[in-house]
Legacy VTK file of the C-alpha trace (Angstrom):
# vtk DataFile Version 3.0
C-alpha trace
ASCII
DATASET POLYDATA
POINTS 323 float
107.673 -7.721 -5.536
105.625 -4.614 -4.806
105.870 -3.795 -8.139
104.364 -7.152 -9.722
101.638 -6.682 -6.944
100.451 -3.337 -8.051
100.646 -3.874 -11.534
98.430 -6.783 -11.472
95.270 -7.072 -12.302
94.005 -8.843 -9.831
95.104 -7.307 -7.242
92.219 -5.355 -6.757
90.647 -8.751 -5.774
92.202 -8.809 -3.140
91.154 -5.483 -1.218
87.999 -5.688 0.613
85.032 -4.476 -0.729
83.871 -3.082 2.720
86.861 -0.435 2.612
86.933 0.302 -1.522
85.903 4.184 -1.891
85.608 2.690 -5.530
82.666 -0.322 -4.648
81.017 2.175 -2.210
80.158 4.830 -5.647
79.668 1.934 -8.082
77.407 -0.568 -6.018
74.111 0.121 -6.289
71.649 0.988 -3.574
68.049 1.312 -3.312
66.128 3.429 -2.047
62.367 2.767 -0.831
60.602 5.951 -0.508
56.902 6.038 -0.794
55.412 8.988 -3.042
51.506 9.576 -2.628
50.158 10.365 -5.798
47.964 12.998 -6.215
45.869 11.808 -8.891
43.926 9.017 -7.229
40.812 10.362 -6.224
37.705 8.207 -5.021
34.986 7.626 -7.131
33.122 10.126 -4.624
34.956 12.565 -5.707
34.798 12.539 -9.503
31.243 12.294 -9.050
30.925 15.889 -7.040
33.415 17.200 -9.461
31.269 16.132 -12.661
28.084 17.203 -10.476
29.741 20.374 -10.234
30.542 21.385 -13.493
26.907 20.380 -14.648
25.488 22.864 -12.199
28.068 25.591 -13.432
27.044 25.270 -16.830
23.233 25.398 -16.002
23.397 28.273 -14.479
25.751 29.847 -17.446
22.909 28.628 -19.521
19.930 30.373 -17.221
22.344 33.672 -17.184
22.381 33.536 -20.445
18.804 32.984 -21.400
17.886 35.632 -19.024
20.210 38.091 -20.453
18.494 37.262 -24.475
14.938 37.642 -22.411
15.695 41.061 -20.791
17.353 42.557 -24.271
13.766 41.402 -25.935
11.901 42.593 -23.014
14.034 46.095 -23.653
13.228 45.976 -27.768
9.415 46.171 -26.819
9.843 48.664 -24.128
11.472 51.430 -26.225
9.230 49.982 -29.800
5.943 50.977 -27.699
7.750 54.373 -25.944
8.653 55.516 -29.678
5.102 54.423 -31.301
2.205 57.211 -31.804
-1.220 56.044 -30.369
-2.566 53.847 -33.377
0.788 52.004 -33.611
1.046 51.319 -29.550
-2.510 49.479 -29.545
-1.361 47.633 -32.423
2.019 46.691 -30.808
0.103 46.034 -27.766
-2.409 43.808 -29.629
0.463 41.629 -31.639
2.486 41.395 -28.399
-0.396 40.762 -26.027
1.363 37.812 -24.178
4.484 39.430 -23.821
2.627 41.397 -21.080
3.949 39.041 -18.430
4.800 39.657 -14.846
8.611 39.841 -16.330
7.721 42.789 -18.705
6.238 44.678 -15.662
9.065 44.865 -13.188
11.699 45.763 -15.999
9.713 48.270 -17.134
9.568 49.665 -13.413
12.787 49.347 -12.953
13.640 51.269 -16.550
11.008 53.889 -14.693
13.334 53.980 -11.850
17.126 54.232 -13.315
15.428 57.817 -15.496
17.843 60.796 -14.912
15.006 62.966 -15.635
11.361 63.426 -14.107
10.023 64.260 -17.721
11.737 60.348 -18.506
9.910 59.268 -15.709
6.436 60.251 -16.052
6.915 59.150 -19.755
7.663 55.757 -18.660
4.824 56.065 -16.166
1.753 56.961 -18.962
3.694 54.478 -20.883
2.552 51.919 -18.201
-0.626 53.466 -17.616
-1.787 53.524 -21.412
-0.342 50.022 -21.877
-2.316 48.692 -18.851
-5.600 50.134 -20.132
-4.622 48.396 -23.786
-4.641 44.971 -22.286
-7.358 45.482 -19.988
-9.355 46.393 -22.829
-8.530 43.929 -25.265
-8.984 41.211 -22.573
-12.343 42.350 -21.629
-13.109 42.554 -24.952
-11.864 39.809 -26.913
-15.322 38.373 -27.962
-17.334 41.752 -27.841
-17.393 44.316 -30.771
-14.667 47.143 -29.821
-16.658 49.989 -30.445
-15.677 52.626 -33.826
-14.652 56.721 -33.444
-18.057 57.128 -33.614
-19.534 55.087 -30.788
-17.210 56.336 -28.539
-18.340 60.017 -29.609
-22.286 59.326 -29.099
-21.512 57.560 -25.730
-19.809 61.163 -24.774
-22.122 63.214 -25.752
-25.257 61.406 -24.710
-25.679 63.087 -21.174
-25.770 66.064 -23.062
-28.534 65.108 -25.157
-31.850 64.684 -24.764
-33.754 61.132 -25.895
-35.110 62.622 -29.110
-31.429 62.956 -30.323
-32.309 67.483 -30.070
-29.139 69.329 -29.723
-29.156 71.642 -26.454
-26.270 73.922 -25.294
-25.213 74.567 -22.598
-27.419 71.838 -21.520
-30.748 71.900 -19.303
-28.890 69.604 -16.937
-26.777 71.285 -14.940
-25.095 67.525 -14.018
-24.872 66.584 -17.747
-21.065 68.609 -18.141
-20.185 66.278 -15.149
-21.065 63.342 -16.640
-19.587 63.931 -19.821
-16.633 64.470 -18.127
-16.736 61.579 -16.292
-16.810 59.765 -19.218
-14.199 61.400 -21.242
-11.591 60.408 -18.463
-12.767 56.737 -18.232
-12.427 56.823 -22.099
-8.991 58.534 -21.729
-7.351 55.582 -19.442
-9.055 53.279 -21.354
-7.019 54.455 -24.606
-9.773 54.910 -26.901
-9.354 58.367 -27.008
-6.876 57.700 -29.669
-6.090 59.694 -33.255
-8.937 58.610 -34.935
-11.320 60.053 -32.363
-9.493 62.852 -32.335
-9.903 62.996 -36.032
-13.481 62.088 -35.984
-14.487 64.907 -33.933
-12.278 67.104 -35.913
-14.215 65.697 -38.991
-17.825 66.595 -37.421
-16.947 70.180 -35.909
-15.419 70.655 -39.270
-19.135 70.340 -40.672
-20.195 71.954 -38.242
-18.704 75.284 -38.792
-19.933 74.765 -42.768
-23.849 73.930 -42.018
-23.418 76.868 -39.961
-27.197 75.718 -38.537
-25.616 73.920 -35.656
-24.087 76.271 -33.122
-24.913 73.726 -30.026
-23.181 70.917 -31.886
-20.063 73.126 -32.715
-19.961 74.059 -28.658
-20.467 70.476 -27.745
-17.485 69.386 -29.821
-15.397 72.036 -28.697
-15.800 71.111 -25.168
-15.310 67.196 -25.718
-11.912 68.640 -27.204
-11.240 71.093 -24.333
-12.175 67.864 -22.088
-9.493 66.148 -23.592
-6.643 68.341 -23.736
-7.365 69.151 -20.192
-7.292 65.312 -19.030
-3.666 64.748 -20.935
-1.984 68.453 -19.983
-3.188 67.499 -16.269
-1.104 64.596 -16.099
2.102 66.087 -16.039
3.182 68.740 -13.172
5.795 71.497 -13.470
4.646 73.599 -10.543
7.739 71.668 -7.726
11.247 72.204 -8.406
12.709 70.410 -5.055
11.061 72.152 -2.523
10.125 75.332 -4.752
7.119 76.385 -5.607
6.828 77.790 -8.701
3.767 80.183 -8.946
3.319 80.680 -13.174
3.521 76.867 -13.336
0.542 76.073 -10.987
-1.253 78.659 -11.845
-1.264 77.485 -15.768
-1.671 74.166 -14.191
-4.908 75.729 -12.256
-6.246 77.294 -15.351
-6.015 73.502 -17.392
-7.569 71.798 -14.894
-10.336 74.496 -14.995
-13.755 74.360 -16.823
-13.539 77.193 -19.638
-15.922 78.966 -17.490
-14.031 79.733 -14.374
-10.658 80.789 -16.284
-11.155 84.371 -16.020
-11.875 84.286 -12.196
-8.611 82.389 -11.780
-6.495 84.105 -13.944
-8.156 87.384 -11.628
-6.696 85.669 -8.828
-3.774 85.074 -9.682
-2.199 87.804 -12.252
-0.718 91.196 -11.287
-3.566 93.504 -13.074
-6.260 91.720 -10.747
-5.181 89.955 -7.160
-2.633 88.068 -7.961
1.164 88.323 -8.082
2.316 86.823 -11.121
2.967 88.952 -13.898
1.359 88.196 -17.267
4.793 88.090 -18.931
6.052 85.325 -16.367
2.370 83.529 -17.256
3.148 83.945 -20.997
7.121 82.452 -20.211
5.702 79.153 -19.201
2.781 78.754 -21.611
5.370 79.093 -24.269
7.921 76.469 -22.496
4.515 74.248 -22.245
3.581 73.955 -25.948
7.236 73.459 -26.531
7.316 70.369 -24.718
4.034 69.584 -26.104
5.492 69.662 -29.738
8.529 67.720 -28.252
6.593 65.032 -27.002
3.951 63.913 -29.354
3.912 63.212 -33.687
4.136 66.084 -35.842
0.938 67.089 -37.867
-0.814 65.031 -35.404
-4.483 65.503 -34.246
-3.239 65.670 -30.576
-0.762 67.961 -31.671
-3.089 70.286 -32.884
-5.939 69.827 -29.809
-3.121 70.682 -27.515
-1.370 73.199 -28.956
-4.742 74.800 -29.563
-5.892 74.876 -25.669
-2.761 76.006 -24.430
-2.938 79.044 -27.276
-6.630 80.055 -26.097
-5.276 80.417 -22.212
-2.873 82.460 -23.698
-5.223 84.156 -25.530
-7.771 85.006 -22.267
-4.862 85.885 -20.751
-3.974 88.352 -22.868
-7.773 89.443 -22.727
-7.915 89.595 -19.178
-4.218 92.041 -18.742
-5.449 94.527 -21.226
LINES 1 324
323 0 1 2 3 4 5 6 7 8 9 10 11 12 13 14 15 16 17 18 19 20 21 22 23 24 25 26 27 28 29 30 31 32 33 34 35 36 37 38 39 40 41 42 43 44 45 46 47 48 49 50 51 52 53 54 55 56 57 58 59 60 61 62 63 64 65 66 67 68 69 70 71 72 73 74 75 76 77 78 79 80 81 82 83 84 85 86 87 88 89 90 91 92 93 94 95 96 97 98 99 100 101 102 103 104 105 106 107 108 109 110 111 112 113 114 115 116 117 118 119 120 121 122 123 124 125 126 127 128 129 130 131 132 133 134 135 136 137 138 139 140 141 142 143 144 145 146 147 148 149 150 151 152 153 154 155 156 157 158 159 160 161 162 163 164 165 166 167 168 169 170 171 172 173 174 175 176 177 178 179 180 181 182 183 184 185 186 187 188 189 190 191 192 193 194 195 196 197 198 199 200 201 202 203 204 205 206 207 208 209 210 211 212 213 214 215 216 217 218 219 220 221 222 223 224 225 226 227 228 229 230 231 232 233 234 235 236 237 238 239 240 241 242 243 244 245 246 247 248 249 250 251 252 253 254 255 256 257 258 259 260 261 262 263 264 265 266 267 268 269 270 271 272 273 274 275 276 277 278 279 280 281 282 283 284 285 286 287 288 289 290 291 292 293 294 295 296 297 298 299 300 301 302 303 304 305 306 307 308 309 310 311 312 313 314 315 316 317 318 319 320 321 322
């Protein structure tokens, strides 16, 4: 009887469902659990998001454009530091509205970052010779710039008299002021360029042939000394830190010196009159000076060669003056 009951097959039917470890595993149940998702945002959202990448690619895109501006800004900088005077005023002419407000304060802050004061003060009669470039060509965009030659006659003229008579040194004792006056305006104004230079080389070459004009010849030579004086002036060796160094301002006493008053200084300040400087230590730094002269401008240039040539004839009274 037990047998026939467990072997048949419906007597599972029979068991209830309530106690069957069998129903319990096989029913099935469900279960009602609630899962947020995380992709439903509100339209608010999407719209910051989208707002947000916009603005993040703007400013990419300003980055950007100011990074291509600086590196052009940069190209010009070091094209005009590397050009000789005739190719800076024609840089300066072809780029003349790239002399914004932008080109200023990198250039500044090129002047600061320089390791080196010599890097700095180029940077700084970079600016200065620049400046005068645009102010000229501004204030002279419908006059006639004036040739070599003008600027020469407008030099000279204090020096002589109004029936064009050649007089040296001249009756005026004001008239070497005045021409000095006027080489420095003509200096910062960058018209002192190579092909004055060459000009007035051109006429005291003739000069020296005729051989009938000793008061031009002088004249000439002292619109060159004039000049060389003006550009050696602008740089100062005579401070390292808090030193004093006495052969460097003295040389830099003796450039910014007429001609005329070189022997009293050099009296003043050299061992074989007043002074304490040796002539040796004078000759040390004339030699370093016309070194960094050659260093710093064109080869076989006219300034060169004006330079060279004033800082060789201190040397030379120098010499003069310790024998």
């Amino acid at each position: 009887m037990a047998t026939a009951l467990l072997s048949s097959p419906y007597a599972p039917l029979s068991r209830s469902a309530s106690t069957s470890p069998t129903s319990l595993s096989s029913s099935p149940r469900r279960w009602h659990i609630r899962i947020k998702s995380n992709n439903t945002f509100p339209l608010t959202s999407l719209t910051e998001t989208n707002r947000r990448r916009n603005l993040v690619f703007a400013v990419s895109q300003d980055t950007e454009e100011a990074f291509k501006k600086t590196v052009e800004v940069d190209r010009l900088i070091d094209m005009l530091k590397d050009a000789n005077d005739q190719e800076l005023q024609k840089l300066v002419v072809e780029n003349i509205l790239a002399f914004n407000e932008g080109f200023w304060i990198r250039l500044a802050a090129r002047t600061d970052t320089c390791k080196s004061e010599d890097d700095k003060k180029d940077y700084e009669e970079l600016a200065s010779s620049v400046m005068s470039i645009v102010d000229r060509v501004v204030h002279k965009t419908n006059e006639k710039i004036e040739t070599a030659t003008d600027v020469l006659k407008e030099i000279l003229r204090p020096v002589v008299d109004e029936v064009e008579e050649i007089c040296w040194p001249p009756r005026d004792p004001n008239a070497l002021n005045l021409m000095e006056k006027e080489v420095k305006q003509r200096e910062q104004e960058g018209q002192l360029d190579e092909g004055f230079l060459s000009e007035v080389n051109a006429q005291l070459r003739q000069a020296k042939e005729d051989g009938d004009k000793p008061g031009l010849e002088a004249m000439l030579q002292k619109v060159l000394q004039l000049y060389a004086s003006r550009v050696l002036s602008k740089r100062s060796y005579a401070k390292k830190g808090n030193e004093v160094l006495k052969p460097e301002q003295c040389l830099e006493e003796i450039i910014k010196a007429p001609e005329s008053e070189w022997n009293t200084v050099l009296i003043n300040h050299l061992t074989p009159g007043k002074g304490n400087i040796t002539p040796d230590e004078l000759y040390a730094v004339i030699k370093k000076r016309i070194e960094r002269t050659l260093i710093r401008t064109e080869g076989g240039s006219y300034q060169q060669r004006v330079l060279v040539e004033f800082l060789k004839g201190i040397q030379s009274r120098a010499e003069e003056m310790a024998r």
